[in-house]
N, CA, C and O atoms as a printed pandas DataFrame, in Angstrom:
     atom_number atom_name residue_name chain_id  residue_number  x_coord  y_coord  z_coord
0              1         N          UNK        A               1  180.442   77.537   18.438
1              2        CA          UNK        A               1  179.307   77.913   17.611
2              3         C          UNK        A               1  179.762   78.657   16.366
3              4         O          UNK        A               1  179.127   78.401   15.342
4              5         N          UNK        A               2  180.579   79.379   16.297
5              6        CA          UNK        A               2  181.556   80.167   15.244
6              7         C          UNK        A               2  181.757   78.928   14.217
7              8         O          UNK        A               2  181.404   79.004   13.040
8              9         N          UNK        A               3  182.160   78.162   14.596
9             10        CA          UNK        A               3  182.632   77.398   13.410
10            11         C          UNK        A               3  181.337   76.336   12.716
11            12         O          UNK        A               3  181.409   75.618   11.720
12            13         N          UNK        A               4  180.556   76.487   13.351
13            14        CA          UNK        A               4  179.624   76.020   12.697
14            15         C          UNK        A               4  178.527   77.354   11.949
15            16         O          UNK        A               4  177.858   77.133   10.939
16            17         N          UNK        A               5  178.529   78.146   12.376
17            18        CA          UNK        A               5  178.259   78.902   11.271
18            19         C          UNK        A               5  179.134   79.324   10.028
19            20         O          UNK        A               5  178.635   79.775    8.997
20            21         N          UNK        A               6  180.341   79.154   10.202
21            22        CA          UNK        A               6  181.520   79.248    9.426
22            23         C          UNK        A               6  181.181   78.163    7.960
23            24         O          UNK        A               6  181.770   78.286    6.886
24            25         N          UNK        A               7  180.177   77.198    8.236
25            26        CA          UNK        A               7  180.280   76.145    7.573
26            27         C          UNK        A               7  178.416   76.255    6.968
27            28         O          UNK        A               7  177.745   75.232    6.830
28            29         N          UNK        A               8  177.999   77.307    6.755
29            30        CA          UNK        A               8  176.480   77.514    6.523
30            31         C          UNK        A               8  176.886   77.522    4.668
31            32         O          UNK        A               8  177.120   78.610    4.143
32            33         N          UNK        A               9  176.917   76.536    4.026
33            34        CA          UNK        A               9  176.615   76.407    2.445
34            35         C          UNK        A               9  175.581   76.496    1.411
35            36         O          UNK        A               9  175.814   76.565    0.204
36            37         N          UNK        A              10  174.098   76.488    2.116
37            38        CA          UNK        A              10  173.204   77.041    1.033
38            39         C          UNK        A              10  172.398   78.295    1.443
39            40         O          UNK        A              10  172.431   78.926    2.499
40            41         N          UNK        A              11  171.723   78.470    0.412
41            42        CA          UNK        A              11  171.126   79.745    0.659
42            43         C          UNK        A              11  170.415   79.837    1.610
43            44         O          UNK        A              11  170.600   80.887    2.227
44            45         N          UNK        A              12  169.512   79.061    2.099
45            46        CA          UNK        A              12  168.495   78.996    2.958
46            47         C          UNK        A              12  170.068   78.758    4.686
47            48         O          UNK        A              12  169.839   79.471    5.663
48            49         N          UNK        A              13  170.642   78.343    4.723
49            50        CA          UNK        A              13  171.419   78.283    5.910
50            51         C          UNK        A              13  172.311   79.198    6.413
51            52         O          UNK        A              13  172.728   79.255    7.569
52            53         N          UNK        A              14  172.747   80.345    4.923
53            54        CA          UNK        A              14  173.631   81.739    5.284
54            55         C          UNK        A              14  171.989   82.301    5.782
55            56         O          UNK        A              14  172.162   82.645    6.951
56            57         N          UNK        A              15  171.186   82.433    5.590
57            58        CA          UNK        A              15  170.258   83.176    5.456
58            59         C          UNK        A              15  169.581   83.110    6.828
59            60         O          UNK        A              15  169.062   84.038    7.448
60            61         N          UNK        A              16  169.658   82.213    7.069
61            62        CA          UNK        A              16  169.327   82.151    8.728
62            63         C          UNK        A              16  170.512   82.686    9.647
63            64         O          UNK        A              16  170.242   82.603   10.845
64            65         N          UNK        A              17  171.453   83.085    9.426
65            66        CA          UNK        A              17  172.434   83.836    9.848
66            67         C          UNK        A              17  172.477   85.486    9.898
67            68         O          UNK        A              17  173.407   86.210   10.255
68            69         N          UNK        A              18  171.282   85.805    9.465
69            70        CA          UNK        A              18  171.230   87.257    9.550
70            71         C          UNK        A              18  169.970   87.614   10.258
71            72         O          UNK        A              18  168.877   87.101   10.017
72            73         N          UNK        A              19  170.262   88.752   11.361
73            74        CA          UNK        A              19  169.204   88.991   11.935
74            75         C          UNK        A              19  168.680   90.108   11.956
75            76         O          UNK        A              19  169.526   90.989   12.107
76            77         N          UNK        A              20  167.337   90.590   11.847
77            78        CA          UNK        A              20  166.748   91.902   11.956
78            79         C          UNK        A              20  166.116   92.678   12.786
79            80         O          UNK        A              20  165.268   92.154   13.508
80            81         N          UNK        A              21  166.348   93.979   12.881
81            82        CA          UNK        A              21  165.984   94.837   13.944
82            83         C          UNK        A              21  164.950   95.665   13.299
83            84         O          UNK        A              21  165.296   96.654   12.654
84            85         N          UNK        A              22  163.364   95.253   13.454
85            86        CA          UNK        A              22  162.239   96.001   12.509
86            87         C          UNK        A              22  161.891   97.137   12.943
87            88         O          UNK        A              22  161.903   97.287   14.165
88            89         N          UNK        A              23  161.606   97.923   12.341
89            90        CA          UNK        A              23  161.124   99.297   12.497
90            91         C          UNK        A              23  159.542   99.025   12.621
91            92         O          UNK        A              23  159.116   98.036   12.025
92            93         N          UNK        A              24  158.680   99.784   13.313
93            94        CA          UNK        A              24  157.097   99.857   13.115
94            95         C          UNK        A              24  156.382  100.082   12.114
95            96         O          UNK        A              24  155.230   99.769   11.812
96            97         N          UNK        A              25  157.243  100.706   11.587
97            98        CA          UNK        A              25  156.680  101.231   10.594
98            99         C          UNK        A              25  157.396  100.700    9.089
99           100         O          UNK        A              25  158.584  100.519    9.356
100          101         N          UNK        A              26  157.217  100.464    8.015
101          102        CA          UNK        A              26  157.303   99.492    6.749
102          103         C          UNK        A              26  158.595  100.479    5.534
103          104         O          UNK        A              26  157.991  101.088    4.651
104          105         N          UNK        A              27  159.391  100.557    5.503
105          106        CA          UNK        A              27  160.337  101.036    4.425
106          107         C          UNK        A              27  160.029  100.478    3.297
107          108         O          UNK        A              27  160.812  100.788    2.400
108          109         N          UNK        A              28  159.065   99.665    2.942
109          110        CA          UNK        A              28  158.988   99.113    1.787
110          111         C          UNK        A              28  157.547   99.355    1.337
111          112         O          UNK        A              28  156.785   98.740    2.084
112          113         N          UNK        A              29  156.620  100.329   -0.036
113          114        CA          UNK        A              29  155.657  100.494   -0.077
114          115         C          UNK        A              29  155.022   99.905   -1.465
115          116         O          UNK        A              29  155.531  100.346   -2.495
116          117         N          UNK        A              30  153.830   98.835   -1.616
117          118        CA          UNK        A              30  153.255   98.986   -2.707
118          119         C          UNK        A              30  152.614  100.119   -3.267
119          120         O          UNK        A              30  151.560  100.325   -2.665
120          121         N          UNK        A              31  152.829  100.982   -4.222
121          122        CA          UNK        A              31  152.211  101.896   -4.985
122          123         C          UNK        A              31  150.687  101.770   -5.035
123          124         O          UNK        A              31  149.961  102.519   -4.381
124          125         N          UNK        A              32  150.308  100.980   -5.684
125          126        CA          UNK        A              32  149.134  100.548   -6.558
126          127         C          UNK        A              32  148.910   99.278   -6.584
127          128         O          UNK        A              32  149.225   98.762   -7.656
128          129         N          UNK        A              33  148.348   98.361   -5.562
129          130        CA          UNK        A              33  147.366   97.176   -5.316
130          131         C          UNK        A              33  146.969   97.263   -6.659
131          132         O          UNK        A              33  146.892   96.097   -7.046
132          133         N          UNK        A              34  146.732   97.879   -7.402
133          134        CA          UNK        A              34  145.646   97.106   -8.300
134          135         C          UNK        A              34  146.537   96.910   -9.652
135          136         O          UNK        A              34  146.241   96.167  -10.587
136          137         N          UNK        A              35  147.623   97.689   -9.557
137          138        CA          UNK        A              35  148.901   96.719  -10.563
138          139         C          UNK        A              35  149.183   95.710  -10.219
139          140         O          UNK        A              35  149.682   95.061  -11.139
140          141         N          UNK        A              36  149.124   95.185   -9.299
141          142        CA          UNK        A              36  149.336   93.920   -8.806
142          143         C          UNK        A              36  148.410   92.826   -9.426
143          144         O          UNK        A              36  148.731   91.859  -10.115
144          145         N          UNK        A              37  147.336   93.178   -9.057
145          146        CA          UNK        A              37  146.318   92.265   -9.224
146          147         C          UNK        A              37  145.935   91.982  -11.231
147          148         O          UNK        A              37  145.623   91.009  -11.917
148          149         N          UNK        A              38  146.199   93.460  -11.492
149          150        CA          UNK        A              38  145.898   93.452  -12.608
150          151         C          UNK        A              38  146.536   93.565  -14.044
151          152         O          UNK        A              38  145.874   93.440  -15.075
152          153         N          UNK        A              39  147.616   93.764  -14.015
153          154        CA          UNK        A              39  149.101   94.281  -14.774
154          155         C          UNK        A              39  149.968   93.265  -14.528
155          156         O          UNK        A              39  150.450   92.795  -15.559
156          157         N          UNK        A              40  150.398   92.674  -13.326
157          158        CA          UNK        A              40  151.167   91.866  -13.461
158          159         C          UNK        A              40  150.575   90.417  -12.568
159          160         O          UNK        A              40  150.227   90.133  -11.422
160          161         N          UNK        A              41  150.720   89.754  -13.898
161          162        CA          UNK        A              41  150.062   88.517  -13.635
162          163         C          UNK        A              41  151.432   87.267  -13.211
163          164         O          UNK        A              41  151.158   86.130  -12.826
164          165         N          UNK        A              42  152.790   87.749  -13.373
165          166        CA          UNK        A              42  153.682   86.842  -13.122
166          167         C          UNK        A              42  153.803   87.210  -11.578
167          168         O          UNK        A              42  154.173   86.325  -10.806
168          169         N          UNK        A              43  153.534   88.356  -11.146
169          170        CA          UNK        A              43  154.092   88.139   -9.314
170          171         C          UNK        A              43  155.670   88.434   -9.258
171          172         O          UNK        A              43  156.359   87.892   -8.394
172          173         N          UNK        A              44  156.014   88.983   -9.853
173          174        CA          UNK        A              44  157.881   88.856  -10.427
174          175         C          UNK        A              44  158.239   88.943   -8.821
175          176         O          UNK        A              44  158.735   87.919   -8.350
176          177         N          UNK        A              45  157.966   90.479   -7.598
177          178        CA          UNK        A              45  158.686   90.306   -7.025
178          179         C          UNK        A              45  158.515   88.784   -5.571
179          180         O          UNK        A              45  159.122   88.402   -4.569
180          181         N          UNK        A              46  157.798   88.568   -6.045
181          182        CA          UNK        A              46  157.427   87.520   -5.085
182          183         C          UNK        A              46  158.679   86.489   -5.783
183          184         O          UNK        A              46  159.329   85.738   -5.056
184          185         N          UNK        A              47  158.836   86.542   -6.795
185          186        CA          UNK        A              47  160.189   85.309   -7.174
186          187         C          UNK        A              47  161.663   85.806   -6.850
187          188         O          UNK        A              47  162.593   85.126   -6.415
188          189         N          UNK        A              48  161.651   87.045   -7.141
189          190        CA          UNK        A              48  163.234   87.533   -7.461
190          191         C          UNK        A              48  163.722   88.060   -5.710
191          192         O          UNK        A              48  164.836   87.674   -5.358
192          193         N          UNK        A              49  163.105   88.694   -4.939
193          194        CA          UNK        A              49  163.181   88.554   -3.436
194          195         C          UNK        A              49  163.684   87.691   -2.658
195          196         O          UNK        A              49  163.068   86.660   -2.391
196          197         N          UNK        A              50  165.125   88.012   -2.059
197          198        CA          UNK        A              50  165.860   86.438   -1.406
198          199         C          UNK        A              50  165.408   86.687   -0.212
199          200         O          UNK        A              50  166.097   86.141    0.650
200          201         N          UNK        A              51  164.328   87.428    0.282
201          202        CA          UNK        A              51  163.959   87.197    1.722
202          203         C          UNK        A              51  162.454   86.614    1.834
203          204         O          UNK        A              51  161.740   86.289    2.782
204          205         N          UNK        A              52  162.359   86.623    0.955
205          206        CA          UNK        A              52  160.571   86.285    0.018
206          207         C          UNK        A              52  159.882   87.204    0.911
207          208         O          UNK        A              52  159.154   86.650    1.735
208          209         N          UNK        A              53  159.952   88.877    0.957
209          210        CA          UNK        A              53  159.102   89.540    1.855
210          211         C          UNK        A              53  157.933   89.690    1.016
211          212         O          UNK        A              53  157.113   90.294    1.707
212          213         N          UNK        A              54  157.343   89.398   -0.346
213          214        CA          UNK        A              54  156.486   89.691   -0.969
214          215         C          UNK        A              54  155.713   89.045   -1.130
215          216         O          UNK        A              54  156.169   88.448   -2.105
216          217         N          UNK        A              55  153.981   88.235   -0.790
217          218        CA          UNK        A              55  153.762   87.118   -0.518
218          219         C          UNK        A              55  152.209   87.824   -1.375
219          220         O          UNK        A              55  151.601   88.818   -0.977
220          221         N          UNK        A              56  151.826   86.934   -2.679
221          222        CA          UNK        A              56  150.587   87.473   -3.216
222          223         C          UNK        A              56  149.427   86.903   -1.959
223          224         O          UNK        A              56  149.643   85.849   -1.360
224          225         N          UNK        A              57  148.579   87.494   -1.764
225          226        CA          UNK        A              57  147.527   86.448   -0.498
226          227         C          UNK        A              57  146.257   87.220   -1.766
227          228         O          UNK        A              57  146.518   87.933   -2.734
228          229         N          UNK        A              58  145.230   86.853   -1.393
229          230        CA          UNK        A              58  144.109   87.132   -2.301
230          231         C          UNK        A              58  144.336   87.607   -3.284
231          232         O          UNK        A              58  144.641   87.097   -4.361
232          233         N          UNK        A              59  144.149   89.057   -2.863
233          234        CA          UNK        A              59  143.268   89.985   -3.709
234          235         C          UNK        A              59  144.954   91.424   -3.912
235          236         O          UNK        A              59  145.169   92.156   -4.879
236          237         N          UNK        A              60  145.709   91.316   -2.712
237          238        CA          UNK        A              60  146.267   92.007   -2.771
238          239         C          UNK        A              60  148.184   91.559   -2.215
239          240         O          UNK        A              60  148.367   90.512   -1.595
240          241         N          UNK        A              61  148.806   92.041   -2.388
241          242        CA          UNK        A              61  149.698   91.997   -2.375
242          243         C          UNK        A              61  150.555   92.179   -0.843
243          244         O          UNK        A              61  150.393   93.327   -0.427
244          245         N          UNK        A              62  151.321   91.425   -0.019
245          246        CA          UNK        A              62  151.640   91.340    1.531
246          247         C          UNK        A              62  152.649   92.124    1.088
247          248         O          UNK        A              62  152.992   92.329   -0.076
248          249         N          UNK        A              63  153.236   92.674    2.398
249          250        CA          UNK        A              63  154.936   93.564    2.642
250          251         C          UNK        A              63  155.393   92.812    3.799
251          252         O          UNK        A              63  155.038   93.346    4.849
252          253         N          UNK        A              64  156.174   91.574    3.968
253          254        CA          UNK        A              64  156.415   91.613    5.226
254          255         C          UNK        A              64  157.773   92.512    5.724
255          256         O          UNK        A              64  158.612   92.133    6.541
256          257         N          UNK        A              65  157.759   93.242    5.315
257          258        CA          UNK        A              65  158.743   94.098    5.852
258          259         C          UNK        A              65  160.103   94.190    6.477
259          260         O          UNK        A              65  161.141   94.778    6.173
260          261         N          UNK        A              66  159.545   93.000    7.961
261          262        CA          UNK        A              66  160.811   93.014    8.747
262          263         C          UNK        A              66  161.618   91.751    8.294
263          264         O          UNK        A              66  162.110   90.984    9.121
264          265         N          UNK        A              67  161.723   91.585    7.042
265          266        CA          UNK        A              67  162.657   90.449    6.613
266          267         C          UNK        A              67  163.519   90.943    5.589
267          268         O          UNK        A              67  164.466   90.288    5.152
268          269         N          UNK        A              68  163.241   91.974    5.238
269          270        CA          UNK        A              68  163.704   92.548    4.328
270          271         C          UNK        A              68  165.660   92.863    4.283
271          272         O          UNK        A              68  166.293   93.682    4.949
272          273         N          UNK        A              69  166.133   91.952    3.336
273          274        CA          UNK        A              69  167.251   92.006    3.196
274          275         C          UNK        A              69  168.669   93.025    2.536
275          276         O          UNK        A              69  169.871   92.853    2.337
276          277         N          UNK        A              70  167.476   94.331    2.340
277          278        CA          UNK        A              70  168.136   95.708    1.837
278          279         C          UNK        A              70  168.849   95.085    0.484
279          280         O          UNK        A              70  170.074   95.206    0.478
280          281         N          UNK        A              71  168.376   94.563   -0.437
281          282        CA          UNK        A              71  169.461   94.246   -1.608
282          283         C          UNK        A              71  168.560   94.531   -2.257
283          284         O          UNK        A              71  168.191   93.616   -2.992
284          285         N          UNK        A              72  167.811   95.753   -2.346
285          286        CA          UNK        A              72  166.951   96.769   -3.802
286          287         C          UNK        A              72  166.379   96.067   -4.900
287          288         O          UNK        A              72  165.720   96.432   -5.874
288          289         N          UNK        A              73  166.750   95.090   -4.542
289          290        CA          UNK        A              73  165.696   94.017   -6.075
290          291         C          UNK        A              73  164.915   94.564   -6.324
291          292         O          UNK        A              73  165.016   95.391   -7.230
292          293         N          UNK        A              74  163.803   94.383   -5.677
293          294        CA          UNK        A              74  162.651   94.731   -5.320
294          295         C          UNK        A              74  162.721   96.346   -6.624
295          296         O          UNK        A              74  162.478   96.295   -7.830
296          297         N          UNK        A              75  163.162   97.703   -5.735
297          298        CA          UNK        A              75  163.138   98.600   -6.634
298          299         C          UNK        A              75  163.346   98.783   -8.458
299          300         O          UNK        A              75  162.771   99.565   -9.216
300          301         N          UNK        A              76  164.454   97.670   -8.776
301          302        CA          UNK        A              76  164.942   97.615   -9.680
302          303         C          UNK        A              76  163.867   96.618  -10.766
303          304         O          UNK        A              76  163.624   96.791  -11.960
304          305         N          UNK        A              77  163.392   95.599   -9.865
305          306        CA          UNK        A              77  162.999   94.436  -10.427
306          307         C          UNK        A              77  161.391   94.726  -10.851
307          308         O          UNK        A              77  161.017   94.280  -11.936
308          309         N          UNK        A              78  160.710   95.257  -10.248
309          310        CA          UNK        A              78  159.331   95.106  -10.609
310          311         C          UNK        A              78  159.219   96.044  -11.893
311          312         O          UNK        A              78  159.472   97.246  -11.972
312          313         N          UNK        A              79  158.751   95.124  -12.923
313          314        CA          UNK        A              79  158.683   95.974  -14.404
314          315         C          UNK        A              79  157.785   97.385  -14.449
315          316         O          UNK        A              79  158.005   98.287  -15.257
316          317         N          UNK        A              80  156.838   97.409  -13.535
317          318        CA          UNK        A              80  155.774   98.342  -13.192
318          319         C          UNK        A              80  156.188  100.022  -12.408
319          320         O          UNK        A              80  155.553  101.074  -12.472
320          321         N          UNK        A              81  157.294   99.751  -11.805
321          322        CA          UNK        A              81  158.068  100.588  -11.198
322          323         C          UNK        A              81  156.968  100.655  -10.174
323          324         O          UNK        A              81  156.494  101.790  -10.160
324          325         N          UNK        A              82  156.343   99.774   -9.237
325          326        CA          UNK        A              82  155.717   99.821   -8.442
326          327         C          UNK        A              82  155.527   99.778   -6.326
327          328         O          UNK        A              82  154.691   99.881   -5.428
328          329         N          UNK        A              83  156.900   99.568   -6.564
329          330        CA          UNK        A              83  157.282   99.262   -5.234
330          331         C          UNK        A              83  158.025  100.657   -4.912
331          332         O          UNK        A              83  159.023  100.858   -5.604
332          333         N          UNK        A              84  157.769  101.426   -4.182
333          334        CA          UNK        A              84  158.577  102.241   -3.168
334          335         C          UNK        A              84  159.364  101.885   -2.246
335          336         O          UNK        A              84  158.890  101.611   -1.143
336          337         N          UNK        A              85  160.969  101.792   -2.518
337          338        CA          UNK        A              85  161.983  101.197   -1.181
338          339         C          UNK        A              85  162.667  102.399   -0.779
339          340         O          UNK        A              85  162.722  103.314   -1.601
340          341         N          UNK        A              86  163.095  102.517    0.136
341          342        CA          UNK        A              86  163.560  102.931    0.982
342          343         C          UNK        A              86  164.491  102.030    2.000
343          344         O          UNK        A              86  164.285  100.883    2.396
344          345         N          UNK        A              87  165.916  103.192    2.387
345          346        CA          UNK        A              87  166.377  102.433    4.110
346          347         C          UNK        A              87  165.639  102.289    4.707
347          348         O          UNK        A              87  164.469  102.451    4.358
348          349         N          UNK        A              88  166.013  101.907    5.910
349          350        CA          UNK        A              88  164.435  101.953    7.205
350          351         C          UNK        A              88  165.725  102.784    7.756
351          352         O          UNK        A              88  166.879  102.913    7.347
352          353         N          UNK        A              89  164.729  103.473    9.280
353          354        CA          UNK        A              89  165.305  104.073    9.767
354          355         C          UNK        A              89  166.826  103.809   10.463
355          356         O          UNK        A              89  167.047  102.662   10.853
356          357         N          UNK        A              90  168.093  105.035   10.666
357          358        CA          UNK        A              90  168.573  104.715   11.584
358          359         C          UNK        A              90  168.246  103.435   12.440
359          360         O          UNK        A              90  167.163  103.369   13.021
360          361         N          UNK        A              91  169.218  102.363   12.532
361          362        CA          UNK        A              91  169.461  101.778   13.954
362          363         C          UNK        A              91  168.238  100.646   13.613
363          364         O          UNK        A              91  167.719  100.023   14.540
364          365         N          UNK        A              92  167.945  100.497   12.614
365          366        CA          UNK        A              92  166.653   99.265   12.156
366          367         C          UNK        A              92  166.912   98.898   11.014
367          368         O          UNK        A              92  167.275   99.731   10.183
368          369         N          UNK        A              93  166.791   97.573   10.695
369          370        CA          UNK        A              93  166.790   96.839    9.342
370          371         C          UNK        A              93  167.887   95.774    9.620
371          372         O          UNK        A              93  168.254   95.586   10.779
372          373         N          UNK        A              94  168.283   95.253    8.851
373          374        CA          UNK        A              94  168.922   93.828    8.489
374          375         C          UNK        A              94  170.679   94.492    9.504
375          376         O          UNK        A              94  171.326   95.537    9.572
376          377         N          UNK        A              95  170.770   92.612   10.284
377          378        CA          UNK        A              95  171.904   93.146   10.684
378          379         C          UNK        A              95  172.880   92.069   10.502
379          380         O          UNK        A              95  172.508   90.944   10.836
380          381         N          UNK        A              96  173.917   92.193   10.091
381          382        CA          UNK        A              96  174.292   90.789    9.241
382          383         C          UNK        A              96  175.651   90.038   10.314
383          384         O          UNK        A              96  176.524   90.602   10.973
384          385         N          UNK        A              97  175.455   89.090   10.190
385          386        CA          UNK        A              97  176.588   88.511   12.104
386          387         C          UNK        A              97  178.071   88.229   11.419
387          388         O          UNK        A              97  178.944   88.305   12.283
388          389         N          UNK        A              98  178.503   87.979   10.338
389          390        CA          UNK        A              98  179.231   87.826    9.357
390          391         C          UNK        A              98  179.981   88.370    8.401
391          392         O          UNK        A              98  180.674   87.782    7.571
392          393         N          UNK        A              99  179.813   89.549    8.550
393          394        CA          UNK        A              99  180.610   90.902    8.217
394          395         C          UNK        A              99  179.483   90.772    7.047
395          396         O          UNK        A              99  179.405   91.630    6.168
């Protein structure tokens, strides 16, 4: 089985190679729903997110949380400075099988 993960070449196939241990509670916070809805009309982090935890649904903006791949996009990326990231706790979050 090693060597066939050894051989995972696109993004979507390393990516299924990492697994997560979720916390109950969300390390990742929208600020202000209504920047979302109303300020930013591109959705940026819903594009720039390689775990796509950011999913527009109506009216407001999803967190799925436990997919979250700890690579701070998210903080850096939203022009609004709207996302609150954080580690998750000790002993929870992304655990990678692959060094």
């Amino acid at each position: 089985m090693e060597g066939d993960e050894m051989k995972a070449q696109t993004i979507e196939e390393k990516q299924y190679l990492v697994r997560f241990k979720a916390d109950k509670q969300s390390h990742l916070t929208v600020l202000d729903h209504d920047i979302c809805q109303t300020k930013c009309k591109e959705k940026y982090c819903t594009l720039f997110c390689p775990g796509e935890v950011y999913k527009w649904e109506g009216t407001r903006m999803h967190v799925g949380y436990e997919g979250c791949h700890e690579c701070g996009s998210c903080r850096i990326g939203c022009p609004y400075q709207n996302i609150k990231w954080e580690y998750p706790k000790g002993g929870h979050g992304v655990v990678f099988r692959l060094g």
